[in-house]
Each structure stands twice: as structure tokens, then as C-alpha cells.
N, C-alpha and C positions, 0 to 999 in steps of 0.2 A: 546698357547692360543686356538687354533684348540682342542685339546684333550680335556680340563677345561672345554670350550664351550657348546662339543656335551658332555661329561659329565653329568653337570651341565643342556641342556635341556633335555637330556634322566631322567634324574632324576626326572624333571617335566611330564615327560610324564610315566614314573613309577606310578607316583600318580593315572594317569588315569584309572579307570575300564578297567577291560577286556584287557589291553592293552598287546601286541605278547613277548614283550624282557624282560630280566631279566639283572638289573643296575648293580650287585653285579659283572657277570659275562661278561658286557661291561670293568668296571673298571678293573679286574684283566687281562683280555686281553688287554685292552689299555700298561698294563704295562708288558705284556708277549710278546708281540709284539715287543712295544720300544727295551726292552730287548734284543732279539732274534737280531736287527737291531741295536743295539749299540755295541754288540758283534761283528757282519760285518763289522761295523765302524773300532772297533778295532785293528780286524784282519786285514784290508786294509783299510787304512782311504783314499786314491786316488779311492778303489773303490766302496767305498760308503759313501755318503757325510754325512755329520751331518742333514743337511736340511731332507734326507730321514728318518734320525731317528725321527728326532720332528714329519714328517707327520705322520708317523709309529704308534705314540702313538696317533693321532687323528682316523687314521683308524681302529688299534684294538680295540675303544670305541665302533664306529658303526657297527664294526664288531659284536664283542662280543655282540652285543644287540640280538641276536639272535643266540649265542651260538658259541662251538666249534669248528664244524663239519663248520659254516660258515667264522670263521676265517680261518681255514684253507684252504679251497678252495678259499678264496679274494687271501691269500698270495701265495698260488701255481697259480692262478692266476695270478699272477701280474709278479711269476718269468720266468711263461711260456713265457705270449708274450713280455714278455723283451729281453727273452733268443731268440725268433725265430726272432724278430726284429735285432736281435747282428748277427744272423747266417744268416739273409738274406742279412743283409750289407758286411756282409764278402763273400758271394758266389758273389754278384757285387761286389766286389773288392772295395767298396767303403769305406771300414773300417779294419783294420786288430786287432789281438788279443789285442791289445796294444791302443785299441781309448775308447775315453770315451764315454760312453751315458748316458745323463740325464735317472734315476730310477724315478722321480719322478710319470711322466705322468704314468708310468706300474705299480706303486702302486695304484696309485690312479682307474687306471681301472680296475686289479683286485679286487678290493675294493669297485666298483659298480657292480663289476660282483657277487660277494658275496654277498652282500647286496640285489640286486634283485632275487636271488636265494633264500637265505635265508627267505625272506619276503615271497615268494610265496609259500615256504615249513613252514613255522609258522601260 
């Protein structure tokens, strides 16, 4: 419902004059994204939940409203500080190869990290 959503209001704001994003290229990355993340699903479904897939398609919406070059820095984003958050728990010993971490919160904040990038570059 997240994805349909920002969809569905990016679409409304499509209409708007002068308005920064382009819908056609929200949409296709909503589903190039999903994609990308149901594929990781697949390959390890323990290490990446389905829930990350559904946010995945909400994030490449608002990604893609401002292009490529913006999704792909939310998602490099999101895998860095998940990756240094995985590698700081493990220098404290508080985690080893084998523990799980919610993806969810690093999506979504690569995902703002994009977005506000993005925005300020359109």
C-alpha cells in the first residue's frame, strides 16, 4: 500500500506546474528496486525479509521521482550504514557473522538520504 500510495500522490503532484520529478521514472524504479530486493529475498530469504521487499517498492517511488542517479545513492545509502552498523557490532563483539539485523530502519534512511539529496540537486 506504501508504493500505490506515494504512486498515486506523486501522480497528483505530476499534474502540478513546474513541479521537480518525473512519475513514469518514480514508477519504473518502484519496480526496479522491488525487483533488485526480491531477488535478495531469494537468494537468502533469512537474509532479507519480504517486509524489506514491500518497503523497497515504496522507496524506489520516492526515489525515482527524481531520477536515477537518486536512486541509486538512497540504495547505496541504505547498504553502507547497514553494512558499518553490522561491522560496528561485530568489532564490540556484540554481534557475530551469523546475527540478524533489521534492514528495514537502513532502507528507509538511505532513502531520506536520497530524497534530500536529490531534492536539493532538482
Amino acid at each position: 500500500s506504501l508504493a500505490g500510495g506515494a504512486l498515486a500522490l506523486l501522480g497528483l503532484v505530476a499534474a502540478v506546474p513546474e513541479h521537480a520529478g518525473h512519475w513514469p521514472t518514480a514508477a519504473a524504479a518502484s519496480l526496479a528496486l522491488g525487483a533488485f530486493y526480491y531477488g535478495l529475498h531469494l537468494l537468502n530469504p533469512d537474509g532479507m525479509g519480504f517486509g524489506d521487499v514491500k518497503l523497497a517498492l515504496g522507496a524506489g517511488a520516492v526515489l525515482g521521482w527524481y531520477g536515477w542517479p537518486t536512486v541509486m545513492l538512497g540504495t547505496f545509502a541504505g547498504f553502507l550504514s547497514g553494512a558499518l552498523y553490522g561491522w560496528s557490532l561485530v568489532a564490540l563483539r556484540r554481534a557475530d557473522r551469523t546475527s540478524a539485523i533489521p534492514f528495514g530502519p537502513f532502507l528507509l534512511g538511505g532513502a531520506l538520504t536520497g530524497v534530500l539529496i536529490g531534492a536539493y540537486a532538482a
